[in-house]
Structure formats: structure tokens, C-alpha cells
VMD Tcl script that builds the backbone (N, CA, C; Angstrom):
set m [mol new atoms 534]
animate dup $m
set s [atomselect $m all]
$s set {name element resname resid chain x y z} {
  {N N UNK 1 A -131.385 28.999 -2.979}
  {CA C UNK 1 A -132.814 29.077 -3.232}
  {C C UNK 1 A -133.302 30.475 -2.831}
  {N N UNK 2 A -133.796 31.297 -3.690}
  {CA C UNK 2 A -134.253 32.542 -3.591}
  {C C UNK 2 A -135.839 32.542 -2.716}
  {N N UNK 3 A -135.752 33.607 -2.136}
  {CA C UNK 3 A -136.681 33.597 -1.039}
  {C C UNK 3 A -137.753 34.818 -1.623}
  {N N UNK 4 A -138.919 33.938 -1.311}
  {CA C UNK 4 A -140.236 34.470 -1.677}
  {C C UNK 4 A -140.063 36.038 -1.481}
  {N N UNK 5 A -140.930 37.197 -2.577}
  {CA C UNK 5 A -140.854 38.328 -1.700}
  {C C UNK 5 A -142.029 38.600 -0.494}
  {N N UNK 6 A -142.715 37.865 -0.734}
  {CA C UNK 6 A -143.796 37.483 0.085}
  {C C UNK 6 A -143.620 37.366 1.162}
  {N N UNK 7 A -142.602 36.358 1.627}
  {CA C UNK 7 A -142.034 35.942 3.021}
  {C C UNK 7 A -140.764 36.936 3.104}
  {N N UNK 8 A -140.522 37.730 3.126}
  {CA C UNK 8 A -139.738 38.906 3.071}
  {C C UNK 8 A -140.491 39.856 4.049}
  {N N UNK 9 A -141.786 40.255 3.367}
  {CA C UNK 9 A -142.423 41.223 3.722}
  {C C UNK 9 A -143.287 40.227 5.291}
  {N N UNK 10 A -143.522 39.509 4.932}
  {CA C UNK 10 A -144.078 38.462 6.102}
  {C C UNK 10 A -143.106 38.310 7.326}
  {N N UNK 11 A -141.773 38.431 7.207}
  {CA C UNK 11 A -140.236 38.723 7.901}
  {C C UNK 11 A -140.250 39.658 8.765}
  {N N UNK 12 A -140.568 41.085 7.752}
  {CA C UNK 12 A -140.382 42.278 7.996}
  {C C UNK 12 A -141.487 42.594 9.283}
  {N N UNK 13 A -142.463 42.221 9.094}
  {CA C UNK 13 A -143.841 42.380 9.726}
  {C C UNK 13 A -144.035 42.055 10.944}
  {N N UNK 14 A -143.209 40.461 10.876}
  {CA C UNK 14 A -143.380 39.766 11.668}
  {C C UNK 14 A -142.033 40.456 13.180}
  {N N UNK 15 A -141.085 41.020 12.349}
  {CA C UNK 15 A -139.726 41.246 13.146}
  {C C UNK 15 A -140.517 42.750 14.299}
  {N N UNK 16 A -141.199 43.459 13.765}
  {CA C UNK 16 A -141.883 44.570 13.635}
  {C C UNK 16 A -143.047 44.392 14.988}
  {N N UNK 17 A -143.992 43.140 14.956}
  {CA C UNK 17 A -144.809 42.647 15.814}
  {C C UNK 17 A -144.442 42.934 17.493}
  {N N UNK 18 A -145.577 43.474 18.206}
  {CA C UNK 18 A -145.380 43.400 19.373}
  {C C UNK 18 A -145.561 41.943 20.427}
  {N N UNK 19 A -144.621 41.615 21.238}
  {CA C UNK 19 A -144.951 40.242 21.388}
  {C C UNK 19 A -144.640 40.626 23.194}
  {N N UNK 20 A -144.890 39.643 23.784}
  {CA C UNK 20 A -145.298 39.426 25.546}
  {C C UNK 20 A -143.513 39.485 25.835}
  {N N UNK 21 A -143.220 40.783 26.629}
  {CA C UNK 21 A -141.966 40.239 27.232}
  {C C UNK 21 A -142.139 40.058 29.041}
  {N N UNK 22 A -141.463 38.918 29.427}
  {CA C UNK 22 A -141.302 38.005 30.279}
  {C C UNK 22 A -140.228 38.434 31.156}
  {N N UNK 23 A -140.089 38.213 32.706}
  {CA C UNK 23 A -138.687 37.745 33.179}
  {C C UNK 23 A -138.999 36.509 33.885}
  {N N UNK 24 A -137.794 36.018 34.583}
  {CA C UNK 24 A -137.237 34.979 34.599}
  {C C UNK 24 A -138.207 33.793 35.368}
  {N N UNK 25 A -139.407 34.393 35.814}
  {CA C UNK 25 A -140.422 33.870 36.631}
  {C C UNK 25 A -141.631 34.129 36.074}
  {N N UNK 26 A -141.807 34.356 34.723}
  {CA C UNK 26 A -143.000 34.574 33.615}
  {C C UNK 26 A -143.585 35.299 34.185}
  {N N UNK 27 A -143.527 36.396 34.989}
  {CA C UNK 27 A -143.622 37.348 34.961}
  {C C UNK 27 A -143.995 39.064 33.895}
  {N N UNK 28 A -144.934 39.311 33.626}
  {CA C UNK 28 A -145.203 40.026 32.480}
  {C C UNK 28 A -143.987 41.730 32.785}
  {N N UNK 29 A -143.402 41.399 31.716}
  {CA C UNK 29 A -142.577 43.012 32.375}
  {C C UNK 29 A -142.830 44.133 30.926}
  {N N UNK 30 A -143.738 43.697 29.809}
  {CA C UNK 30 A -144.235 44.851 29.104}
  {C C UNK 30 A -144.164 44.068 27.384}
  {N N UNK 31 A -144.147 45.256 26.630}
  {CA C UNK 31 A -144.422 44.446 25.277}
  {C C UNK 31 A -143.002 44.924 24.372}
  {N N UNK 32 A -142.206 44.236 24.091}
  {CA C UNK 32 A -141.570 45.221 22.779}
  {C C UNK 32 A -141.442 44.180 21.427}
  {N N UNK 33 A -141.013 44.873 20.123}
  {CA C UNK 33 A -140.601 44.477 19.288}
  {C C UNK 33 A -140.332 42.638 19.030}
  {N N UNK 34 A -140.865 41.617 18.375}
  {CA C UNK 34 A -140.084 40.467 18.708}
  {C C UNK 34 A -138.562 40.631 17.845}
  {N N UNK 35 A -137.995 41.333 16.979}
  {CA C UNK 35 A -136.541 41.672 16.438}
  {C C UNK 35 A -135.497 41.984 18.105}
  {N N UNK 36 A -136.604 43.139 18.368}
  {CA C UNK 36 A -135.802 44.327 19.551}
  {C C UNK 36 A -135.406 42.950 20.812}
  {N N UNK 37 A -136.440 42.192 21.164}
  {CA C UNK 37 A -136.564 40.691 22.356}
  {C C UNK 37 A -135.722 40.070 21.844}
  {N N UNK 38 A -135.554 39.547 20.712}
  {CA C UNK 38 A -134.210 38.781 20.223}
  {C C UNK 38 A -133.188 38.992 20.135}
  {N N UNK 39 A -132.581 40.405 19.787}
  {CA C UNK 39 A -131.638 41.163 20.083}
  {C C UNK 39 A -130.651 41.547 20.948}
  {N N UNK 40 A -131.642 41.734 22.038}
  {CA C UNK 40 A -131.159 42.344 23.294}
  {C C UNK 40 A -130.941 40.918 24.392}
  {N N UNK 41 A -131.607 39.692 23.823}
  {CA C UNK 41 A -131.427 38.283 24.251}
  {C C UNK 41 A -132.387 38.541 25.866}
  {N N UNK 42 A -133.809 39.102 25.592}
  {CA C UNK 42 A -134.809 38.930 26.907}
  {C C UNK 42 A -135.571 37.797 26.378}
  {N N UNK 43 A -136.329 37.798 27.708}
  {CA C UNK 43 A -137.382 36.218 27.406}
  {C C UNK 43 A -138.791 36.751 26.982}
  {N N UNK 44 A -138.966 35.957 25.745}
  {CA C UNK 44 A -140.254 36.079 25.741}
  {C C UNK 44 A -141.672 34.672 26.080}
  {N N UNK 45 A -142.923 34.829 25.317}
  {CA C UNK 45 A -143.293 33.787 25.748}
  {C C UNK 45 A -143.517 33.200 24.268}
  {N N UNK 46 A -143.977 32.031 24.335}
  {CA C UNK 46 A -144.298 31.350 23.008}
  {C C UNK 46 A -145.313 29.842 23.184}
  {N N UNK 47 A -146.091 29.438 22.556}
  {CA C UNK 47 A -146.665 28.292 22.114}
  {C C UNK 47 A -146.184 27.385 21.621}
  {N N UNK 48 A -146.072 26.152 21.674}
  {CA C UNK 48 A -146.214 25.098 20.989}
  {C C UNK 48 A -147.210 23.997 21.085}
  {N N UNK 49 A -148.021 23.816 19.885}
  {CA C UNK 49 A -149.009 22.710 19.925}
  {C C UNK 49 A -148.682 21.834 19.061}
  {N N UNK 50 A -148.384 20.285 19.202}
  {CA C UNK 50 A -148.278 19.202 19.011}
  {C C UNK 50 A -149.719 18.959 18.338}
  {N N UNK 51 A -149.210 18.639 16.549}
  {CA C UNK 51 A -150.788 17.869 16.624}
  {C C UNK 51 A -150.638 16.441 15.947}
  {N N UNK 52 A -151.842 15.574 16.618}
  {CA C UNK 52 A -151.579 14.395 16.182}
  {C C UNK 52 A -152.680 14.041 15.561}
  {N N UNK 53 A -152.854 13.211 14.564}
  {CA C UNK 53 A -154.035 12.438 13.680}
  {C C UNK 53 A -154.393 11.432 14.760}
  {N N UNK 54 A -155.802 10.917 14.190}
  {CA C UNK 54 A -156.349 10.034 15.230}
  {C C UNK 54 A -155.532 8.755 15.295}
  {N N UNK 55 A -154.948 8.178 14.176}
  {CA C UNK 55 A -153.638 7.243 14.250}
  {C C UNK 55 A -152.306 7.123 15.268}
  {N N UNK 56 A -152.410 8.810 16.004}
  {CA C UNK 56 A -151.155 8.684 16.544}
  {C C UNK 56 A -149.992 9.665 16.141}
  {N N UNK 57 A -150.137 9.517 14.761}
  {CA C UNK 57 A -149.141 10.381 13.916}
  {C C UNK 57 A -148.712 11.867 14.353}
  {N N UNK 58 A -147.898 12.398 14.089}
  {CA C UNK 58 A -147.673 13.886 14.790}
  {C C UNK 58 A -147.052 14.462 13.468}
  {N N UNK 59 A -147.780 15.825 13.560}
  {CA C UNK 59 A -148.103 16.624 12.424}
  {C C UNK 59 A -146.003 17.510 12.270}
  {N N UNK 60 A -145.300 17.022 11.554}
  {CA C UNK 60 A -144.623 17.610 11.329}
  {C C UNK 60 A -144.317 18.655 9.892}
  {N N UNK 61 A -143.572 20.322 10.520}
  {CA C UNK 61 A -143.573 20.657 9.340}
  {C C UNK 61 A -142.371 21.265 8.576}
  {N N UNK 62 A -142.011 21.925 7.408}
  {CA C UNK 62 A -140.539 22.724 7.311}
  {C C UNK 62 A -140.834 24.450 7.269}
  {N N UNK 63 A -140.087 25.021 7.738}
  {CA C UNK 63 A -140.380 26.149 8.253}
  {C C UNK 63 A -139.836 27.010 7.034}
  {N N UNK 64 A -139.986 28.413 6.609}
  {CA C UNK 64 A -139.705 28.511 5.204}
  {C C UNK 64 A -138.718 29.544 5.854}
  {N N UNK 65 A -137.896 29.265 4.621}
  {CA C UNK 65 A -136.256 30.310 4.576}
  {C C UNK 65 A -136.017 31.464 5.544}
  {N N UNK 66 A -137.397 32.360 5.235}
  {CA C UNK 66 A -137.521 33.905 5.705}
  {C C UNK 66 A -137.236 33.250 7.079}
  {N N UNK 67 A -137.520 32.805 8.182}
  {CA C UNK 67 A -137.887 32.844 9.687}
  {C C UNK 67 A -136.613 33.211 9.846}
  {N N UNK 68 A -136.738 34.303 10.629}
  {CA C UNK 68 A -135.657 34.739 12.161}
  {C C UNK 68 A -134.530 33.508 12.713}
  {N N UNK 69 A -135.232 32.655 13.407}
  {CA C UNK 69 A -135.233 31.740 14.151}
  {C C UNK 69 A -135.414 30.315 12.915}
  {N N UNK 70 A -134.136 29.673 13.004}
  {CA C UNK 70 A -134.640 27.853 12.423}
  {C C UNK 70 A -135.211 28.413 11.103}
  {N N UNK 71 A -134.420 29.049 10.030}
  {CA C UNK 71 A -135.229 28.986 8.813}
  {C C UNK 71 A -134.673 27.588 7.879}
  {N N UNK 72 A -135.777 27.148 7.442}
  {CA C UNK 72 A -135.556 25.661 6.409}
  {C C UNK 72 A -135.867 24.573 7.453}
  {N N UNK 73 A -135.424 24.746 8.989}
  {CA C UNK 73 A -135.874 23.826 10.058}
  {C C UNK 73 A -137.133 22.914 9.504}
  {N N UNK 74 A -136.998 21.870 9.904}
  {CA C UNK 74 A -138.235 20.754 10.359}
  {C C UNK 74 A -138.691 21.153 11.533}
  {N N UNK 75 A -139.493 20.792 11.663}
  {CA C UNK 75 A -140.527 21.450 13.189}
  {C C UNK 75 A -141.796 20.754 13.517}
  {N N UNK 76 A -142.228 20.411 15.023}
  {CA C UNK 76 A -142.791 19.117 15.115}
  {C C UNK 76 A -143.781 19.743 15.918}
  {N N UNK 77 A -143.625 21.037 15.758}
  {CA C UNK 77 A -144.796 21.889 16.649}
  {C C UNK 77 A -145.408 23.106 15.847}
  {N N UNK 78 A -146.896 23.279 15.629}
  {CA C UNK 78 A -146.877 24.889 15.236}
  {C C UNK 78 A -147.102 25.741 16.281}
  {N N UNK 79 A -147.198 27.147 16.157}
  {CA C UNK 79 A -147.161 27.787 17.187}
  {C C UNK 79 A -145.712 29.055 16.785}
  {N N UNK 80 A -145.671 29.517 17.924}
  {CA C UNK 80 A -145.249 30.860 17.864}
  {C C UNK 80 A -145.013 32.224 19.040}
  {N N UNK 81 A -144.845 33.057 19.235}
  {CA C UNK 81 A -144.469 34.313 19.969}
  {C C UNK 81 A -145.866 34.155 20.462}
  {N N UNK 82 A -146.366 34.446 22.060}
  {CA C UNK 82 A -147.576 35.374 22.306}
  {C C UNK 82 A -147.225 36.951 22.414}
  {N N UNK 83 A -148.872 37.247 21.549}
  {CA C UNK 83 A -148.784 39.047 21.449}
  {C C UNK 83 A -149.057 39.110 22.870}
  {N N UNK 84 A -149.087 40.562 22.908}
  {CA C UNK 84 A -149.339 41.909 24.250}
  {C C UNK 84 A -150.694 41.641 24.358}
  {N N UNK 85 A -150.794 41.177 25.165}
  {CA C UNK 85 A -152.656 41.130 26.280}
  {C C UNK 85 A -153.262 40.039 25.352}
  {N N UNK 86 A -152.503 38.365 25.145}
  {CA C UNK 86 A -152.944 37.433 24.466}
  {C C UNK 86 A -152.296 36.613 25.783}
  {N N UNK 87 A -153.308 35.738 25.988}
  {CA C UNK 87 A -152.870 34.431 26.973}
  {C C UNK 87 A -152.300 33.374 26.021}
  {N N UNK 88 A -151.916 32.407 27.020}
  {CA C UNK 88 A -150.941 31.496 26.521}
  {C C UNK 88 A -152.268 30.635 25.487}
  {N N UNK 89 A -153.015 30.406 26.060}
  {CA C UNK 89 A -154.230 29.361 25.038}
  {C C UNK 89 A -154.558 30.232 23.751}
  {N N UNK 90 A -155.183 31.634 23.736}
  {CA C UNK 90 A -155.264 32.250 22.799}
  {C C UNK 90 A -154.498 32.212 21.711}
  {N N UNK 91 A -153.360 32.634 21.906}
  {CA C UNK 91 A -152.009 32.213 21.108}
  {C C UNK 91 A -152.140 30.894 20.413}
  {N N UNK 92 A -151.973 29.814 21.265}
  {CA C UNK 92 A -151.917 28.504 20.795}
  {C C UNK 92 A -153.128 28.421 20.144}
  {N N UNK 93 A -154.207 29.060 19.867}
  {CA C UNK 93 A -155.766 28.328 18.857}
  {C C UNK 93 A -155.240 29.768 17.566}
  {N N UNK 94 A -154.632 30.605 18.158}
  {CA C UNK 94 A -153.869 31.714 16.436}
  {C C UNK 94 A -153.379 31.391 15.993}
  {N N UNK 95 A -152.088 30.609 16.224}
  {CA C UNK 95 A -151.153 29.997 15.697}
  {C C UNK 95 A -151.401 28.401 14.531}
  {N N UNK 96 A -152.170 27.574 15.702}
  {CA C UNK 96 A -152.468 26.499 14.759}
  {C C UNK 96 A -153.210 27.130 13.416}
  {N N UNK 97 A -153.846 27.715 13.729}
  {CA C UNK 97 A -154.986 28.253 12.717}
  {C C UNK 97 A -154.500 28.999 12.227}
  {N N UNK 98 A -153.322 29.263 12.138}
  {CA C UNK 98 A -152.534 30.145 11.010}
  {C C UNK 98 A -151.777 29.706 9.763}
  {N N UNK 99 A -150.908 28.603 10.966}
  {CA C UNK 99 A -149.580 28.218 10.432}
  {C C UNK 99 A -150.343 26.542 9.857}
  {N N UNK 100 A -151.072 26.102 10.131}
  {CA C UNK 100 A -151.909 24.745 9.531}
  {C C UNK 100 A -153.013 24.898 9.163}
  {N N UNK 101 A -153.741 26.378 9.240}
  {CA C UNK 101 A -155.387 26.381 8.894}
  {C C UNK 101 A -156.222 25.236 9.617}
  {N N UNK 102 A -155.989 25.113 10.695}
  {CA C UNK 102 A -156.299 23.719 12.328}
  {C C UNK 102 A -157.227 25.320 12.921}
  {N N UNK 103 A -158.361 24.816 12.860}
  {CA C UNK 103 A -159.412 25.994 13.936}
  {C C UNK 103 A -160.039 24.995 14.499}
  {N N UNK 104 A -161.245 25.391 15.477}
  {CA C UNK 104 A -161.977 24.482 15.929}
  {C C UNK 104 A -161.995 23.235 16.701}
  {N N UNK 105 A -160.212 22.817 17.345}
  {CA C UNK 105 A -160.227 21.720 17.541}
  {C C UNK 105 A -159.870 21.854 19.590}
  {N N UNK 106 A -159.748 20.802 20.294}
  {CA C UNK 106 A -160.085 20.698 21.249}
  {C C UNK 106 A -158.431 21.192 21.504}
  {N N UNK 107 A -158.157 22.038 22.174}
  {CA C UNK 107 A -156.180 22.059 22.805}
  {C C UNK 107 A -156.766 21.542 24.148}
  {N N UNK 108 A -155.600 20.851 24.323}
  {CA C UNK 108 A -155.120 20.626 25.904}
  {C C UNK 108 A -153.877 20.785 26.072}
  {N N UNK 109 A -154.032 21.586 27.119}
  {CA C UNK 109 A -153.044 21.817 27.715}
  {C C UNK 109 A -152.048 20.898 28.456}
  {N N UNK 110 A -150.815 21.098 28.730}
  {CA C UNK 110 A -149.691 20.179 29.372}
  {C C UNK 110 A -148.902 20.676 30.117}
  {N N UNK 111 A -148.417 21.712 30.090}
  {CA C UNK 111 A -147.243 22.434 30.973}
  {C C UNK 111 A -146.855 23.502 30.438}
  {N N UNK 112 A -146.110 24.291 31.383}
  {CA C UNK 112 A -145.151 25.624 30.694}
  {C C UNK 112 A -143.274 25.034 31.379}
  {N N UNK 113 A -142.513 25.617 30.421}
  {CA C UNK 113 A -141.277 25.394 30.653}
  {C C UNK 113 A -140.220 26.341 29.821}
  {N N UNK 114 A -139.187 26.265 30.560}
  {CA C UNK 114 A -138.280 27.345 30.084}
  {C C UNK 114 A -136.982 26.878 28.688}
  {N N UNK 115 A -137.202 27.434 28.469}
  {CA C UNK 115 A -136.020 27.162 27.292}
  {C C UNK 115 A -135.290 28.232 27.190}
  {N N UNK 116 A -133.419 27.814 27.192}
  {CA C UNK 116 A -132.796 28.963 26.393}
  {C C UNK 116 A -131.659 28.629 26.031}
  {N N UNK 117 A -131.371 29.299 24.920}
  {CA C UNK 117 A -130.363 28.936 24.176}
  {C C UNK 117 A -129.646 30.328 23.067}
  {N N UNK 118 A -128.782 30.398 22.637}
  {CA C UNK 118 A -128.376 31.900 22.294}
  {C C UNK 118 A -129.340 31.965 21.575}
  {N N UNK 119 A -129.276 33.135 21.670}
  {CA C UNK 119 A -130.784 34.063 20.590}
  {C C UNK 119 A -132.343 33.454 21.025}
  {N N UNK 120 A -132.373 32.761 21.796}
  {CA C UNK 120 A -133.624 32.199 21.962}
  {C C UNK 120 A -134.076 31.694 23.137}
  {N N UNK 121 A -135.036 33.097 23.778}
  {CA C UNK 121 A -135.080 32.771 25.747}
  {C C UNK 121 A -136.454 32.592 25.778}
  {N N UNK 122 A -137.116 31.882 26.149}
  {CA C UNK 122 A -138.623 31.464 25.937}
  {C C UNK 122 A -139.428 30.855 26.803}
  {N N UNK 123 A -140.161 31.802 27.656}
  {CA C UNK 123 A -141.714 30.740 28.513}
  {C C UNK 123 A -142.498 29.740 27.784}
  {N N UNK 124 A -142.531 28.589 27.562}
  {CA C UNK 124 A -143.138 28.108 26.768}
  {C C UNK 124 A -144.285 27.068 27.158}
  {N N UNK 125 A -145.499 27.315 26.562}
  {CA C UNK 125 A -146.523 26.289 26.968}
  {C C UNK 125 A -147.101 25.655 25.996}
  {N N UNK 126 A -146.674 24.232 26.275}
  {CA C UNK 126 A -147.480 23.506 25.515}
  {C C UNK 126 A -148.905 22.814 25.514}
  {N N UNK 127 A -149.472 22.714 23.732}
  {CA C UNK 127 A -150.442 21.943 23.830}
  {C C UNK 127 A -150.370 20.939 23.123}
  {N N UNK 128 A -151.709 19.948 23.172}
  {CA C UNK 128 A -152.297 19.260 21.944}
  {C C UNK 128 A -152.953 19.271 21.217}
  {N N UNK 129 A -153.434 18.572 19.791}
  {CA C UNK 129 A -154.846 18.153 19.395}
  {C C UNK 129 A -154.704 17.481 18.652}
  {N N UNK 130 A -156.269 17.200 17.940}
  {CA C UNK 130 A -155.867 15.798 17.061}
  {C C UNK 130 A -156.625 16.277 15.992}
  {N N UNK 131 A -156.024 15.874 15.025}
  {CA C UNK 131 A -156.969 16.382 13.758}
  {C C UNK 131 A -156.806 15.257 12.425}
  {N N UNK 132 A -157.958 15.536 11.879}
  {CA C UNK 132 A -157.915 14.222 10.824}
  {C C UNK 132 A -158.063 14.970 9.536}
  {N N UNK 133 A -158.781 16.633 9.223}
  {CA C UNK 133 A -158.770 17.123 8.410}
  {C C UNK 133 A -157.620 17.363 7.320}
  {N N UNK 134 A -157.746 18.167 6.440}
  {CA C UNK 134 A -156.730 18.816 5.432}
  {C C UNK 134 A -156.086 19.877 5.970}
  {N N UNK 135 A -154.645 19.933 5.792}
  {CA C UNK 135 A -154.322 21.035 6.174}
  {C C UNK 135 A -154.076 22.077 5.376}
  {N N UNK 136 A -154.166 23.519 5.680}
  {CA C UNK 136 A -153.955 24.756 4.933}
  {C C UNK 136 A -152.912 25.707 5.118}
  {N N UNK 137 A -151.931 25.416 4.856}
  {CA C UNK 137 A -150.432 25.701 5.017}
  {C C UNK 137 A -150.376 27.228 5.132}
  {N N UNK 138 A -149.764 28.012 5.783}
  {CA C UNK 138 A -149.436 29.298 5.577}
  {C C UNK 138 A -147.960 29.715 4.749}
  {N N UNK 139 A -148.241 29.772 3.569}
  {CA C UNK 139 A -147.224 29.828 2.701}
  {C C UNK 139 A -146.093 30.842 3.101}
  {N N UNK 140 A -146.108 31.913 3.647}
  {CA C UNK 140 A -144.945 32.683 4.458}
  {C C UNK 140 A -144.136 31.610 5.566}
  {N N UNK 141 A -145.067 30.658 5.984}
  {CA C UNK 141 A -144.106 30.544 7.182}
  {C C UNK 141 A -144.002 29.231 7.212}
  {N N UNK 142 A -144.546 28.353 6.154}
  {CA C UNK 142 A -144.735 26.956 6.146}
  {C C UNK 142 A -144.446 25.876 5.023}
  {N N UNK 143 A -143.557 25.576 4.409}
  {CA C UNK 143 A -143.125 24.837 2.950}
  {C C UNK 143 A -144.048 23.431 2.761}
  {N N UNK 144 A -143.804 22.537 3.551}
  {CA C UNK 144 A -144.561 21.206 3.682}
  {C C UNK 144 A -145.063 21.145 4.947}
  {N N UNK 145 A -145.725 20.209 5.284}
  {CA C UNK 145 A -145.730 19.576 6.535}
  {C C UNK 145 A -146.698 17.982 6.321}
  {N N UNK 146 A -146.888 17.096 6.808}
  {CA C UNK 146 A -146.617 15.751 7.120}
  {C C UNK 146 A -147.098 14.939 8.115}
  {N N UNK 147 A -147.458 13.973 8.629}
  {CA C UNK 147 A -147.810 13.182 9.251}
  {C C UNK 147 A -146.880 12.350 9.989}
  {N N UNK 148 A -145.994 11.773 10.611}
  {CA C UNK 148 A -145.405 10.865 10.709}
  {C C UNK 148 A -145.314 10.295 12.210}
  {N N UNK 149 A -144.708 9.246 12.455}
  {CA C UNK 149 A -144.681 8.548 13.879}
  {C C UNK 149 A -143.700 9.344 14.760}
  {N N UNK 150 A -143.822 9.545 15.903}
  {CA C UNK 150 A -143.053 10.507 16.535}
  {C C UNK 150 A -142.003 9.425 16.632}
  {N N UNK 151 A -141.471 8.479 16.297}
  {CA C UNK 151 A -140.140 7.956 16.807}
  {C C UNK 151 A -139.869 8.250 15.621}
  {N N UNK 152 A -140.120 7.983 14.369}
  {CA C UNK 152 A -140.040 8.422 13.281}
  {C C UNK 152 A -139.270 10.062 13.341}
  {N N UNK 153 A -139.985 10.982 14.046}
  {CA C UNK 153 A -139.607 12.803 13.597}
  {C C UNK 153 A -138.412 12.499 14.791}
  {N N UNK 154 A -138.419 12.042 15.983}
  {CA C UNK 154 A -137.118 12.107 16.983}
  {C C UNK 154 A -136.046 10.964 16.016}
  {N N UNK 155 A -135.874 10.169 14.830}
  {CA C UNK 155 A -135.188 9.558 14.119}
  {C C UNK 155 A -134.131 10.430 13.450}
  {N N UNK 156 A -135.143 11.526 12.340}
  {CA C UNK 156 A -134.927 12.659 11.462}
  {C C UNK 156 A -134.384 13.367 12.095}
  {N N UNK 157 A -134.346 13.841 13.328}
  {CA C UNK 157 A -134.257 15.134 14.215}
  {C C UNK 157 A -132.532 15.030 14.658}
  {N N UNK 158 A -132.332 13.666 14.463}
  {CA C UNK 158 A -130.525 13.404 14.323}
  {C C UNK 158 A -130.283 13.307 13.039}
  {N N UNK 159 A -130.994 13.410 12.151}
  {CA C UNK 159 A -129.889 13.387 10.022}
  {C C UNK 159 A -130.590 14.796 9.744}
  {N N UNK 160 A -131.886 15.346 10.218}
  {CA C UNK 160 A -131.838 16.653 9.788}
  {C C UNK 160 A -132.390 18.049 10.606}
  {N N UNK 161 A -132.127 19.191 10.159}
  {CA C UNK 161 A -132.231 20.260 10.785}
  {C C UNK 161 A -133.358 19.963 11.581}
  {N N UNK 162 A -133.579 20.097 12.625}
  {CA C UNK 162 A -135.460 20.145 13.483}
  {C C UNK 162 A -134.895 21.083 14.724}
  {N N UNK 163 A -136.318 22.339 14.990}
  {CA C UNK 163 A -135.804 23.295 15.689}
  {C C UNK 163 A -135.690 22.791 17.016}
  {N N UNK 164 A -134.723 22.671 17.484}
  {CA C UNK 164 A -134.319 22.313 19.566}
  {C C UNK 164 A -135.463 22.784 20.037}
  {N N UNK 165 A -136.066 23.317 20.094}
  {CA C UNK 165 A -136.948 24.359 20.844}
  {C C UNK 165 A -138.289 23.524 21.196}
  {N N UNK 166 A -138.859 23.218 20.102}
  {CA C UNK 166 A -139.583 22.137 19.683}
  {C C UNK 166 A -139.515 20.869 19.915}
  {N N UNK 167 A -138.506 20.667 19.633}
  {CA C UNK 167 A -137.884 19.255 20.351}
  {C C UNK 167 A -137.829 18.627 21.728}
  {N N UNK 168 A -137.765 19.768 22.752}
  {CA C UNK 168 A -137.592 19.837 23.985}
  {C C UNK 168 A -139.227 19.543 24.067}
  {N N UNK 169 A -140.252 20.575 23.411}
  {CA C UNK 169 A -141.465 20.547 23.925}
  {C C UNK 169 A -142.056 18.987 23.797}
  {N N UNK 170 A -141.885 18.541 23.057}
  {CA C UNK 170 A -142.482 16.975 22.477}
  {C C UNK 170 A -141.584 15.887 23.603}
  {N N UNK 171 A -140.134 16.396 23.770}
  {CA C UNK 171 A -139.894 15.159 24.820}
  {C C UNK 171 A -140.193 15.330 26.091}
  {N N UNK 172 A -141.317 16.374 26.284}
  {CA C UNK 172 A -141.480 16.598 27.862}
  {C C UNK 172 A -142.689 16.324 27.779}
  {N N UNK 173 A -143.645 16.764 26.741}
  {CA C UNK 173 A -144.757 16.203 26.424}
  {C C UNK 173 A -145.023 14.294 26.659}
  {N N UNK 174 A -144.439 13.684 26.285}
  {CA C UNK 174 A -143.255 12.541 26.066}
  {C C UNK 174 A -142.884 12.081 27.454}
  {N N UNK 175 A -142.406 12.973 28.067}
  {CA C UNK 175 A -141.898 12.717 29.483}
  {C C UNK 175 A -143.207 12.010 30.366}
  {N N UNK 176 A -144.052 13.380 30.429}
  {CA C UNK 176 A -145.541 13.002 31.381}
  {C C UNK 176 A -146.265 12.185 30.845}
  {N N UNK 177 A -146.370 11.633 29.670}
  {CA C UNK 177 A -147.301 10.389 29.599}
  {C C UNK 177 A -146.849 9.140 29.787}
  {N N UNK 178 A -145.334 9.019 30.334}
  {CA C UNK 178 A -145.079 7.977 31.002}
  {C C UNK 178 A -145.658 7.949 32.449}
}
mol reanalyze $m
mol bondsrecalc $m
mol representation Tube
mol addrep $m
């Protein structure tokens, strides 16, 4: 399947972006490249917001070809890299509102936690929200996305691709409301 040139240049841009680099105690130690942070295998920081319909449902989506990281992935979070002199919440209300066209809605917050795995070292804080609207897909970085029961997306998440990363965030999310 041939890849948009659109999301090419959306790739390029994105590889190019200055994003928050981290050490091992989230600690701010300066800004570089998110290509150059992936590369060199430092930590950066990142978002994930969980969103759910007033039903319950949790907004899952497929991530399009171009991405760095998990391209074609299912993904049960939107969200993304924080830039240079962007807090962790800021990030998380750019991101929804990028990658779902989701503005305006209430985040709450839940925790920060570490993830790593080759190519992918990450402060990560999660949120929530709930939304009942339409969503507005960001065609660079977003193919479908969906509604479904979270036992439902942790079902899929063993027959198909869904990014670990993400995965972790929802079962810890998951964790504390027991």
C-alpha cells in the first residue's frame, strides 16, 4: 500500500520537530530533534489520553503507514511527543485536538510512568475524557478510529498490531480504578 505524499512530508516534519528531552528522573535536560531522541535511544516525554464516550466505550484508532514508531498500529490512545517549553497537559489538549479534532473537553489527569523498549524511552502521562461528538481525523497520522469496549480493544490487542506503549497506559489507567 503506497503511502500518502502527504504523510511523507507530515514524516519529514514531524522527524524534524523539537520535542522535551528527559533523563531518567523526568528531569528536563534540553530539546533536540524527535528523529535525533530516537536515534541515539534518550528519553523523551509523551502524552497519552484515553477517550471514552459517555457509554463507556474507548476511542480506538489505526495509525497511518508514515509514523516512525507503530506505523499501521491500532492505538487506544491519542497523543504524542511533548514540544520544548510545553507541559505535560498542554500537550495532551494539542494532541487530542489534532489527531481526533477532540478540543474543549474536560482531561483528567492520572499518573506519569516510564516506558521503554528498543527505540522507544518515554516519560509518559496520562489522561482522560469523554466525548460524544464527531470525530475529525487527522489524515497524516490517523486512518480510522472507533468506539469500542475496552475488553473488546485488550481482545484485538492479542490478533492485531496495537502499539505496547499505549497498552501499558490503559492497563495502568485500568490498574487505579480498581
Amino acid at each position: 500500500m503506497p503511502i500518502n505524499p502527504a504523510e511523507v512530508a507530515h514524516r519529514a516534519a514531524s522527524d524534524a520537530e523539537l520535542v522535551a528531552w528527559v533523563d531518567a528522573h523526568d528531569q528536563p535536560l534540553g530539546a533536540l530533534p524527535r528523529a535525533e531522541l530516537r536515534e541515539r535511544g534518550l528519553i523523551g516525554r509523551c502524552t497519552f489520553i484515553l477517550l471514552f464516550n459517555s457509554a463507556g466505550e474507548l476511542c480506538v484508532h489505526r495509525r497511518t503507514l508514515s509514523k516512525a514508531l507503530y506505523p499501521g498500529y491500532w492505538d487506544v490512545a491519542a497523543g504524542g511527543m511533548v514540544g520544548v517549553q510545553e507541559s505535560y497537559a498542554d500537550s495532551a489538549a494539542r494532541e487530542l485536538a489534532e489527531e481526533l479534532g477532540v478540543s474543549g473537553v474536560e482531561l483528567r489527569f492520572h499518573e506519569t510512568f516510564y516506558f521503554e523498549q528498543p527505540g522507544n524511552r518515554l516519560w509518559c502521562a496520562v489522561y482522560s475524557a469523554v466525548w460524544d461528538g464527531a470525530l475529525r481525523l487527522q489524515p497524516e497520522e490517523v486512518i480510522e478510529a472507533r468506539f469500542i469496549s475496552v475488553e473488546q480493544a485488550q481482545a484485538e490487542s492479542a490478533q492485531r498490531p496495537y502499539c505496547p506503549d499505549s497498552l501499558v497506559a490503559l492497563q495502568r489507567y485500568r490498574n487505579r480504578l480498581i
